[in-house]
C-alpha positions in Angstrom: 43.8 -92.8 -11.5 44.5 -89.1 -12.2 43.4 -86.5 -9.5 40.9 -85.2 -12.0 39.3 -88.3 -12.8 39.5 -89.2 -8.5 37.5 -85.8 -8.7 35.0 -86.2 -10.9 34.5 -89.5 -10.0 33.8 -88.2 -6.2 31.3 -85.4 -7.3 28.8 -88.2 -9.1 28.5 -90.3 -6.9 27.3 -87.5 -4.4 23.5 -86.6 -4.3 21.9 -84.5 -6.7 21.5 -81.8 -3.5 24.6 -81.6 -2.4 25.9 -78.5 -1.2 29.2 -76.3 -2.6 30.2 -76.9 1.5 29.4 -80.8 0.9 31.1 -81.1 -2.2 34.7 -79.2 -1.0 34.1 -81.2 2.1 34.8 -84.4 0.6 37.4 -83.4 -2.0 39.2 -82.2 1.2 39.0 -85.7 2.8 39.7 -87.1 -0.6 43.1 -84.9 -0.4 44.0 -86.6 3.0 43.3 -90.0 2.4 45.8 -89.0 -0.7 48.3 -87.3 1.3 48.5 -90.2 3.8 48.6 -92.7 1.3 51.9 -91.1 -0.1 53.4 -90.4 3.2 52.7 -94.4 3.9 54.9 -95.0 0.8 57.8 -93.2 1.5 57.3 -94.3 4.8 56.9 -91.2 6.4 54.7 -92.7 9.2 55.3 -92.7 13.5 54.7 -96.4 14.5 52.2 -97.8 16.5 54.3 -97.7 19.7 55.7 -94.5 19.3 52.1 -92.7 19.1 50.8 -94.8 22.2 53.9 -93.3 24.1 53.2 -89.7 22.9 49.7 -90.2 23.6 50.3 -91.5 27.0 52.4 -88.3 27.7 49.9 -86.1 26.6 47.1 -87.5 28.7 49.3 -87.8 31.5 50.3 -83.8 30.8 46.8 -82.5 30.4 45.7 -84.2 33.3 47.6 -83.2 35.8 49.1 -86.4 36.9 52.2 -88.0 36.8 53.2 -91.4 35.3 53.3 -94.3 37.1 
């Protein structure tokens, strides 16, 4: 489906109501799912593992300990 379309699409099925802020709101999260869907095909993605070490780090960082 064409951006445009994706677009339209996304602003009908909101409420009658809904705001300029609600509207760019989810064309922005529209534009993420989008991104990450394309960066999952080339296979630009950080595996499982490799997130739950860098996570680890962080939390292990920003809490003053160290690892066990």
């Amino acid at each position: 489906m064409a951006d445009r379309q994706i677009i339209l699409d996304a602003v009908q099925k909101m409420p009658e109501g809904a705001s300029l802020a609600d509207i760019l709101d989810e064309l922005s999260l529209l534009q993420s799912i989008q991104q990450g869907l394309a960066e999952t095909e080339r296979g630009a993605v950080t595996p499982h593992a490799e997130v739950v070490k860098q996570m680890e780090a962080w939390l292990t960082k920003s809490s003053g300990r160290t690892a066990a």
